[in-house]
C-alpha positions as a printed NumPy array, in Angstrom:
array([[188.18 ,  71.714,  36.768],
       [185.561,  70.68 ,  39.418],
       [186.294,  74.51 ,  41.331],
       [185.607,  76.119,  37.44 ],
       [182.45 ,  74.203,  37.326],
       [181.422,  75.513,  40.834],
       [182.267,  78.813,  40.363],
       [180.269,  78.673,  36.948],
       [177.078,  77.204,  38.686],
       [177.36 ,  79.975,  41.615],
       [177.806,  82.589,  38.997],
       [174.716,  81.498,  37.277],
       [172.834,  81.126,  40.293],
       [173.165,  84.601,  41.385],
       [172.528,  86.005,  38.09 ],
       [169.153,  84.269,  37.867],
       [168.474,  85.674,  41.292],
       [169.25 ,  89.46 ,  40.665],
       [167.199,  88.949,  37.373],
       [164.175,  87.511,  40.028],
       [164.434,  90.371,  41.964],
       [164.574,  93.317,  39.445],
       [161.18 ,  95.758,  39.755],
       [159.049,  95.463,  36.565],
       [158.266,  98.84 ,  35.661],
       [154.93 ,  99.364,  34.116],
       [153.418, 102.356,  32.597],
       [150.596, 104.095,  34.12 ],
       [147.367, 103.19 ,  32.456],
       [145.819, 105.583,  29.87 ],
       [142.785, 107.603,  31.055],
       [139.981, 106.501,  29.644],
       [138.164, 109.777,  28.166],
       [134.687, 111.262,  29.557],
       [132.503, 109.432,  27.344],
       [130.399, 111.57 ,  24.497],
       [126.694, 110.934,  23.669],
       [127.154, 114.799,  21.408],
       [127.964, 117.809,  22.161],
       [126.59 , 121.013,  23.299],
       [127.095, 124.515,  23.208],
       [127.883, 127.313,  25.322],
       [124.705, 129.211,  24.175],
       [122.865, 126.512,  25.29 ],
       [123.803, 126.116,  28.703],
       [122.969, 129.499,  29.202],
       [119.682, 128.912,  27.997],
       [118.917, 125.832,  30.229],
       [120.131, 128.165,  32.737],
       [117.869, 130.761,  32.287],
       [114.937, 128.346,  31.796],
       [115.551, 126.567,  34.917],
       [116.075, 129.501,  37.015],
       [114.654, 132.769,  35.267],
       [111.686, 132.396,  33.246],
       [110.248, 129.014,  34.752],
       [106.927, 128.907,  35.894],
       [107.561, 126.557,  38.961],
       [110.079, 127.891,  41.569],
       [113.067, 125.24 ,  41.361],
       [113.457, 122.904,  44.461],
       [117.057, 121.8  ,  43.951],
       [120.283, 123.079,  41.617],
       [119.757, 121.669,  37.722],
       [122.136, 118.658,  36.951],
       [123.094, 117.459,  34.479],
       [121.919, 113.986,  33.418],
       [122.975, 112.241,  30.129],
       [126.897, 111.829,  28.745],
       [126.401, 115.408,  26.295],
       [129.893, 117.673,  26.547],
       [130.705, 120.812,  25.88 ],
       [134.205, 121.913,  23.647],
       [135.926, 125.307,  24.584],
       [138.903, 126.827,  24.569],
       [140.407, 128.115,  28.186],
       [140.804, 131.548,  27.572],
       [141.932, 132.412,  31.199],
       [143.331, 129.711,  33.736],
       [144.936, 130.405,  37.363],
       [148.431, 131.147,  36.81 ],
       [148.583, 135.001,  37.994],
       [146.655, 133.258,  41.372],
       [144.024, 136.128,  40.633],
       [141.525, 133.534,  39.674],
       [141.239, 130.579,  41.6  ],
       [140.193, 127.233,  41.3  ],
       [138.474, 128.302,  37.86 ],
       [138.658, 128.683,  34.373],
       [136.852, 130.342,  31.948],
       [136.122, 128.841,  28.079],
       [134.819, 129.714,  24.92 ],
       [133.089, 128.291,  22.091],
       [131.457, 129.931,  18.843],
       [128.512, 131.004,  20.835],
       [129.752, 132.305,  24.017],
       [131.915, 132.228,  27.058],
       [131.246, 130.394,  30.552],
       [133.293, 129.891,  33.898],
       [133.986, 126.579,  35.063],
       [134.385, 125.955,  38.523],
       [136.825, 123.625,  39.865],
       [137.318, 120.719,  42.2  ],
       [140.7  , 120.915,  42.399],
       [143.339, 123.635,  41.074],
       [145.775, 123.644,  38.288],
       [146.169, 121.291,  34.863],
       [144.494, 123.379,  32.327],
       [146.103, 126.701,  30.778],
       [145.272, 128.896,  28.518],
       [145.114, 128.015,  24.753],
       [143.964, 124.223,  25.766],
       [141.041, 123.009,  23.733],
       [139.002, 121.022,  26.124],
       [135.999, 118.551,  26.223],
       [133.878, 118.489,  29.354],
       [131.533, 115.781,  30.113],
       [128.597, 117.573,  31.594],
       [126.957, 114.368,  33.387],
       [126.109, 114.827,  37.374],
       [127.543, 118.232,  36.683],
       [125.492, 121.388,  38.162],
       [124.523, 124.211,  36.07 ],
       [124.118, 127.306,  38.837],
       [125.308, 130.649,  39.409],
       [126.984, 132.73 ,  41.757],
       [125.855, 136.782,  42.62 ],
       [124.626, 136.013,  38.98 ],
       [127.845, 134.526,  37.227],
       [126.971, 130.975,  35.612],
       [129.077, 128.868,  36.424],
       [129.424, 125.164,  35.505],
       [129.668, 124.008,  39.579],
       [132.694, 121.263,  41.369],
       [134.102, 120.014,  37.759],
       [136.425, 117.189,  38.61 ],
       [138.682, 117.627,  35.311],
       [140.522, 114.278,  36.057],
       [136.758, 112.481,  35.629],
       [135.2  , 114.784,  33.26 ],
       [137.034, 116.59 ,  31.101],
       [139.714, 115.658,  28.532],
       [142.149, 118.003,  26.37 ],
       [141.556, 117.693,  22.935],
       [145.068, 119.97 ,  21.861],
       [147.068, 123.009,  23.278],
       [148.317, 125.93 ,  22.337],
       [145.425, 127.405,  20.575],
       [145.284, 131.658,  19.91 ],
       [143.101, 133.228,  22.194],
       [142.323, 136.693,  21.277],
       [140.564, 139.448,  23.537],
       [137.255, 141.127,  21.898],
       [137.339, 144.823,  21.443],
       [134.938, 145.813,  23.941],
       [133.354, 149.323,  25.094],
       [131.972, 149.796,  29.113],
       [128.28 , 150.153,  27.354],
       [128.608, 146.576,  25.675],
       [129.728, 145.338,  29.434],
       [127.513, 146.664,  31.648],
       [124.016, 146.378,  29.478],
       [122.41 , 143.624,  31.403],
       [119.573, 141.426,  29.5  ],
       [115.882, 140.251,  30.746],
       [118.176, 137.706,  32.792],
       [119.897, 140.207,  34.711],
       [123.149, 138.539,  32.978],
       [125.512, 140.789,  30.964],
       [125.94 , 139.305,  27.678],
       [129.711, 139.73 ,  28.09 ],
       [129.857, 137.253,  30.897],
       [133.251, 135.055,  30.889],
       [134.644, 136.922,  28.062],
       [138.162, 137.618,  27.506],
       [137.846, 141.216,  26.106],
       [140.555, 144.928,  26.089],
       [139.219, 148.005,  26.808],
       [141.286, 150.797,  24.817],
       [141.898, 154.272,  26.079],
       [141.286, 153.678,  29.652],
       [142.61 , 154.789,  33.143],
       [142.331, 153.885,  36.24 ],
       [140.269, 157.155,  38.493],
       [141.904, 159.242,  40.704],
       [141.722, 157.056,  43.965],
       [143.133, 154.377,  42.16 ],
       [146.469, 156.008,  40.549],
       [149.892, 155.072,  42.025],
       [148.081, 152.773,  44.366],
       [148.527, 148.459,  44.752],
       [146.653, 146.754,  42.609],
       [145.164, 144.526,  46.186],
       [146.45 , 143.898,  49.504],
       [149.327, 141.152,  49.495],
       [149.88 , 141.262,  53.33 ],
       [146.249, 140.49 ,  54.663],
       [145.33 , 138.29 ,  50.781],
       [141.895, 139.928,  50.974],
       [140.496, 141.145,  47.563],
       [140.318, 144.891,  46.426],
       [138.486, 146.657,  43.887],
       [139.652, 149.578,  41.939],
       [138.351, 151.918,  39.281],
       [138.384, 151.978,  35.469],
       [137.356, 154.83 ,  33.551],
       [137.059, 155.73 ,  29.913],
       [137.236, 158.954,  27.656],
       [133.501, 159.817,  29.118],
       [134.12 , 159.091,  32.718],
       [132.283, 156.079,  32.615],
       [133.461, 153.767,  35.275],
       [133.92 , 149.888,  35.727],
       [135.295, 148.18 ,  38.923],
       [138.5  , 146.032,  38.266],
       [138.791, 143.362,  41.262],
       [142.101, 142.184,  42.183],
       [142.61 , 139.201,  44.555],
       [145.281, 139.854,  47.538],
       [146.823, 136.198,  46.023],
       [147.804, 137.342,  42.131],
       [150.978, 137.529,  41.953],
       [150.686, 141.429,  40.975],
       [148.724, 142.107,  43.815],
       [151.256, 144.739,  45.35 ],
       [152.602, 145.898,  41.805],
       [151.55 , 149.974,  41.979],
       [148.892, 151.253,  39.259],
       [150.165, 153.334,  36.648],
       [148.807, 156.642,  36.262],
       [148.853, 156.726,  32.156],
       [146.402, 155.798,  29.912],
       [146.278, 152.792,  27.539],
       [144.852, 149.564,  27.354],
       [143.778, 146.75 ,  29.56 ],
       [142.782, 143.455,  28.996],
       [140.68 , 141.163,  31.599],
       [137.994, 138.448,  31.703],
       [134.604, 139.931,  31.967],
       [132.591, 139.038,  35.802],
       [129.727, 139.662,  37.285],
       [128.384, 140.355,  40.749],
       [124.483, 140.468,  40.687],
       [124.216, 144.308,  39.496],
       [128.012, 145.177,  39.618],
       [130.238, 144.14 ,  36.495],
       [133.577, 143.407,  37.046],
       [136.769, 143.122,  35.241],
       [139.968, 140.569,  36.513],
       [143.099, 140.625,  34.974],
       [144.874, 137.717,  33.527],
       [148.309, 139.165,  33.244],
       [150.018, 142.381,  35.175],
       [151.942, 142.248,  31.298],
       [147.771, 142.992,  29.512],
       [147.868, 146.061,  31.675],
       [149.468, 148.41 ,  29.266],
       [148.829, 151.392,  30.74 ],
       [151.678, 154.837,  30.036],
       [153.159, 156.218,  33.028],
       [151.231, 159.367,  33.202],
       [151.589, 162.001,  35.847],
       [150.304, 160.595,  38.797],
       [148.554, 162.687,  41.501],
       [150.507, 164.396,  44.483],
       [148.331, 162.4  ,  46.621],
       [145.751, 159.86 ,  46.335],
       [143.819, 158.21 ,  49.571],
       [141.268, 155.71 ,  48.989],
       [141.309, 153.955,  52.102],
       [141.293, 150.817,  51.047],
       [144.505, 148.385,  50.945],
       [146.737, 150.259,  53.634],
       [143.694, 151.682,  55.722],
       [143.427, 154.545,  58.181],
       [146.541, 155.741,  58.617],
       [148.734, 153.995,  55.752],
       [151.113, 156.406,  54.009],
       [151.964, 158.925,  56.494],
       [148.545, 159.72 ,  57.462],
       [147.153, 160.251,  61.016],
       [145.028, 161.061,  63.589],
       [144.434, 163.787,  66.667],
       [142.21 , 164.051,  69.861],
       [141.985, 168.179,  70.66 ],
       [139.511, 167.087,  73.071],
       [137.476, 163.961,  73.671],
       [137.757, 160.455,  72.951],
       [136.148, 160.486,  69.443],
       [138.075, 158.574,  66.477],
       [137.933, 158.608,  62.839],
       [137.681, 154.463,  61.765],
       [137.163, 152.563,  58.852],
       [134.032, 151.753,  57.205],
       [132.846, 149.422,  54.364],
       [130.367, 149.286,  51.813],
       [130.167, 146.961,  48.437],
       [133.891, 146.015,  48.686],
       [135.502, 149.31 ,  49.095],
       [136.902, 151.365,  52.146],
       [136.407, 155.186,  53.7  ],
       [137.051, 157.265,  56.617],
       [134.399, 157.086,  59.048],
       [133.735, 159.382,  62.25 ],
       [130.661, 159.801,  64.761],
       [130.039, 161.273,  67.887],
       [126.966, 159.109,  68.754],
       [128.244, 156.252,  71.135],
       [125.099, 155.792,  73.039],
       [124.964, 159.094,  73.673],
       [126.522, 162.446,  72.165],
       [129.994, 162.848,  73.122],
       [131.394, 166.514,  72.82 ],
       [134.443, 166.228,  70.841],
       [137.214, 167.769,  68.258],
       [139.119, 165.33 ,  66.306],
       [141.204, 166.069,  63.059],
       [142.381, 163.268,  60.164],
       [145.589, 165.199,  58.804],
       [147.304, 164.273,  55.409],
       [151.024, 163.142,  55.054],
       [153.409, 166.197,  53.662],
       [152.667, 166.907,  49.77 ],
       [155.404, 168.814,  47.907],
       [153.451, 171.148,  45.727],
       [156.59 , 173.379,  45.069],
       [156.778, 172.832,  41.352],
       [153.506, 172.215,  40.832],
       [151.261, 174.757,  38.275],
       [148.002, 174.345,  39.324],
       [147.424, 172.355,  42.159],
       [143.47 , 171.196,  43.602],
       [142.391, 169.132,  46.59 ],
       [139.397, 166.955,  45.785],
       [137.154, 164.312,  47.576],
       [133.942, 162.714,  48.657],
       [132.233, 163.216,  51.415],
       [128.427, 161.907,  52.957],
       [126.985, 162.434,  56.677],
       [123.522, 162.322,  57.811],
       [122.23 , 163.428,  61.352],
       [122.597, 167.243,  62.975],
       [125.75 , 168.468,  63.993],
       [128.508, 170.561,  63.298],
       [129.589, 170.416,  59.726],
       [133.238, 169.142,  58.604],
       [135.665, 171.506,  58.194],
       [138.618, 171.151,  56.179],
       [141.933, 173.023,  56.292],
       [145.109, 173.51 ,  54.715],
       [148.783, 174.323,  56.485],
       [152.387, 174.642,  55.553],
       [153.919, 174.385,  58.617],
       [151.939, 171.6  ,  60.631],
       [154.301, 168.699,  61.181],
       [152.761, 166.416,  64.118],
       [151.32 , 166.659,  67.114],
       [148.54 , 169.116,  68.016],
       [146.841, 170.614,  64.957],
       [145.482, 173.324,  67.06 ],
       [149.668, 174.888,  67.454],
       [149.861, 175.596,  63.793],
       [148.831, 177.664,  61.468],
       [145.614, 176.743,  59.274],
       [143.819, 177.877,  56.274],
       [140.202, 177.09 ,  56.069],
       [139.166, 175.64 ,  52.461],
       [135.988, 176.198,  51.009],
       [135.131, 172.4  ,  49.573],
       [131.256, 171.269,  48.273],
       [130.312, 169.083,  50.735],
       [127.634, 166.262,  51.048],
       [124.167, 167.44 ,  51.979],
       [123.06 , 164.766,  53.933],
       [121.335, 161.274,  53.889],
       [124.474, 159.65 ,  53.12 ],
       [125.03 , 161.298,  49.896],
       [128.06 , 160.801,  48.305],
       [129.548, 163.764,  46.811],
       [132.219, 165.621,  44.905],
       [134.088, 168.689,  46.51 ],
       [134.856, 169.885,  43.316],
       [138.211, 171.005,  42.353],
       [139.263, 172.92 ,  45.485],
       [142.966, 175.31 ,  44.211],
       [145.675, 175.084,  46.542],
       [147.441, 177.511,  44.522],
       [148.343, 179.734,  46.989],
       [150.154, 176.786,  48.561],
       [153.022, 175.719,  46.478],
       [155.81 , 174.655,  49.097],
       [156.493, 171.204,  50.199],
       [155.468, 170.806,  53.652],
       [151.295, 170.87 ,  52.412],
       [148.664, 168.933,  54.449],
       [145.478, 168.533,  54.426],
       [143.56 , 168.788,  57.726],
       [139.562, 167.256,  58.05 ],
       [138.649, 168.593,  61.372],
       [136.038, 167.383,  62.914],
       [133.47 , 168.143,  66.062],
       [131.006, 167.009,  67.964],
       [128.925, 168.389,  70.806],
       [127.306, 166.782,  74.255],
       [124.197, 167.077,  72.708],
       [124.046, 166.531,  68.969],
       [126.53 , 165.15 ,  66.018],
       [126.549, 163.737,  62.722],
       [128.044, 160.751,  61.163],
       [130.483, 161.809,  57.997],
       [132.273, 159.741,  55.553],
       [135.599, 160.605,  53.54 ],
       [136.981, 158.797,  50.947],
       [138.983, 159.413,  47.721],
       [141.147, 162.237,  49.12 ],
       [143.715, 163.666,  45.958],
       [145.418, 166.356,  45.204],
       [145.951, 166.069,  41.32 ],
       [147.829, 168.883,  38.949],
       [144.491, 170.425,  37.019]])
C-alpha cells in the first residue's frame, strides 16, 4: 500500500513539473495603426509639391516634410512582383496617382486599399517623378482591405507626353493601356532588358502615327530576357517620368498583348547584347582602328573614330551576321547614322558570299543609303531594296576609313532589314 502511495506522489510530482516547464505561447501583439488627424488627397500632395518646389517665391533650403498625423487612402495599382519596379509602389485615389517610395521591399500588392500616415514623411521628386520619399509601411501605413479592381485608363501617347506649367505629365503614376501599338523596328524580336549584366534597357513604342514612347525594362523583372513580339496589340504599364522623357514600365509580361507579327530579318540596336552579339563582327584591313560602343540617354550604338590624339590612317568594316532573304518579296536595309568632323564618308555594302575573315576577299556591292550630314545628326537611310539579293548567305558590310591626316567620328544604330 505504502509503494502505491509512493508511486502516486512521484507520479504527481513529475506531472506538476512538466506542467512548470511547458512554454506559454503568446500571440504577437496587434499593430497599433498610424494614427489619423484626416485625410488628404492625392491632388493635394501634388499641389504642396508644386508650391514648395515650382512656383514658390523663396528657393527651398531643405526637402518639404511632412508635419502633422494627416494620411492619404489609395489603392496600389502596381507593386514589385515582376521585380521591374523596385522598392516602390504606385497608388491611386479619386484625384490622381502617386509613387511611393519604400524603405524596405515587399508586403503590399496590388488591389490593397491602403492608409499612409504622412507625418516626418518627405514629399520630393526624382528626374521629376513625385514621389512620397523612405515610407516605412510597418510605421506608417496600414491596409484598410484587399483585393480591390484596378483598372488601366484608356490612354493615347498625346495625353502622356503633354507636360503642364510644372514640367509634370498629368499622367504621372497612372496605370493606363495603350491600344494599337508596336514596338519600332530596333526593338522587334529583341529582350525586353539585359538579364545577365541586371542593368536597365529602354525600348520603343509606337502608335498608328509613328509617334513614339520609351518603355524601360529593368535587367531584374522577371521578363527581362522574354523576346518582343513583332505584332501589334495592346500594352498596359504604369506611366513614369524622367525630367523631359516619359516612360512606360510594365507590370506584367501577361499586359503585353502584343500578335506575333512578322518580325524583321534582322534587327540591331546595340543595346542588350552589344557590339558583336548575334553573329555580328568586326575587321582591321589595315590599322588599329575599332568600331566600340557608345551611349547616350539610356540607349546604345556603334561608334568608330580615327582621332586618337592624332589621325590614324585606317580601314575597318562592322559586317552583319548571315540574313536569309531567299523567300523574301521585297526586302530593304534601313538605319541611322550621325558623324561630325572631315573625313572619308561611310560606305556601306552588301555580299552573298562573304563568310569571315577579310572583307576585302569577297565580293561586294556598294549600297546607296541617305546618310547623316553632319553635327551629330541622327538620320534615316531610308528604305534601301536589297531586292536583287534574295539568297541566304546576305550581309551587310559598314566599311569604314580613316586617313593620317583627317577622319570623322560616325555613329550606327538601329540596323534592320524588314520585308516592305
Amino acid at each position: 500500500m505504502k509503494k502505491i502511495s509512493l508511486t502516486i506522489v512521484i507520479l504527481s510530482s513529475l506531472l506538476l513539473a512538466l506542467n512548470s516547464c511547458k512554454k506559454k505561447y503568446e500571440l504577437p501583439p496587434q499593430k497599433e495603426p498610424p494614427p489619423n488627424s484626416g485625410t488628404i488627397t492625392i491632388d493635394s500632395i501634388y499641389k504642396k509639391y508644386i508650391s514648395y518646389y515650382v512656383t514658390s517665391t523663396v528657393t527651398p533650403t531643405k526637402l518639404f516634410k511632412f508635419s502633422n498625423d494627416a494620411s492619404v487612402i489609395g489603392t496600389v495599382t502596381a507593386d514589385e512582383i515582376s521585380g521591374n519596379i523596385y522598392k516602390s509602389v504606385y497608388i491611386q485615389d479619386a484625384t490622381g496617382t502617386l509613387q511611393v517610395k519604400l524603405l524596405n521591399s515587399g508586403g503590399l500588392f496590388v488591389g490593397d486599399l491602403i492608409r499612409i500616415n504622412l507625418k516626418n514623411i518627405i514629399l520630393n521628386d526624382y528626374g521629376k517623378m513625385v514621389q512620397l520619399d523612405s515610407v516605412d509601411i510597418e510605421k506608417s501605413a496600414v491596409k484598410i482591405s484587399s483585393g480591390n479592381v484596378v483598372t488601366p485608363t484608356k490612354a493615347t501617347f498625346n495625353q502622356l507626353t503633354i507636360l503642364n506649367g510644372a514640367g509634370l505629365s498629368n499622367f504621372q503614376g497612372k496605370l493606363v493601356i495603350l491600344d494599337s501599338v508596336e514596338f519600332n523596328l530596333a526593338s522587334k524580336n529583341q529582350m525586353f532588358s539585359d538579364p545577365i549584366n541586371k542593368v536597365s534597357v529602354d525600348r520603343i513604342l509606337e502608335n498608328s502615327a509613328k509617334s513614339t514612347i520609351t518603355v524601360r525594362t529593368s535587367g531584374y523583372a522577371n521578363f527581362a530576357g522574354n523576346i518582343i513580339p513583332c505584332g501589334n496589340g495592346s500594352i498596359v504599364g504604369i506611366v513614369s517620368q524622367f525630367n523631359g522623357t516619359i516612360q512606360l514600365l510594365i507590370r506584367d509580361a501577361k499586359e503585353v498583348k502584343l500578335s506575333s507579327g512578322t518580325c524583321p530579318y534582322l534587327s540591331k540596336a546595340f543595346d542588350a547584347d552589344g557590339l558583336l552579339g548575334g553573329g555580328w563582327s568586326t575587321y582591321n584591313v589595315t590599322g588599329n582602328i575599332n568600331w566600340t560602343i557608345g551611349t547616350i540617354g539610356g540607349g546604345s550604338y556603334a561608334n568608330i573614330s580615327n582621332y586618337v590624339g592624332s589621325n590614324i590612317a585606317c580601314e575597318t568594316w562592322l559586317i552583319s551576321p548571315p540574313v536569309n532573304l531567299s523567300t523574301s518579296i521585297n526586302p530593304v536595309l534601313n538605319f541611322l547614322s550621325a558623324y561630325k568632323y572631315s573625313g572619308p564618308a561611310l560606305q556601306v555594302y552588301v555580299s552573298t558570299n562573304y563568310s569571315s575573315g577579310d572583307p576585302t576577299l569577297a565580293t561586294w556591292t556598294a549600297l546607296n543609303p541617305t546618310l547623316s550630314a553632319g553635327s551629330f545628326v541622327w538620320t534615316s537611310s531610308g528604305n534601301v531594296s536589297l531586292g536583287a539579293f534574295k539568297t541566304s548567305n546576305v550581309r551587310i558590310g559598314f566599311k569604314y576609313t580613316g586617313t593620317s591626316t583627317s577622319g570623322s567620328t560616325w555613329e550606327l544604330d538601329n540596323v534592320g532589314i524588314i520585308e516592305l
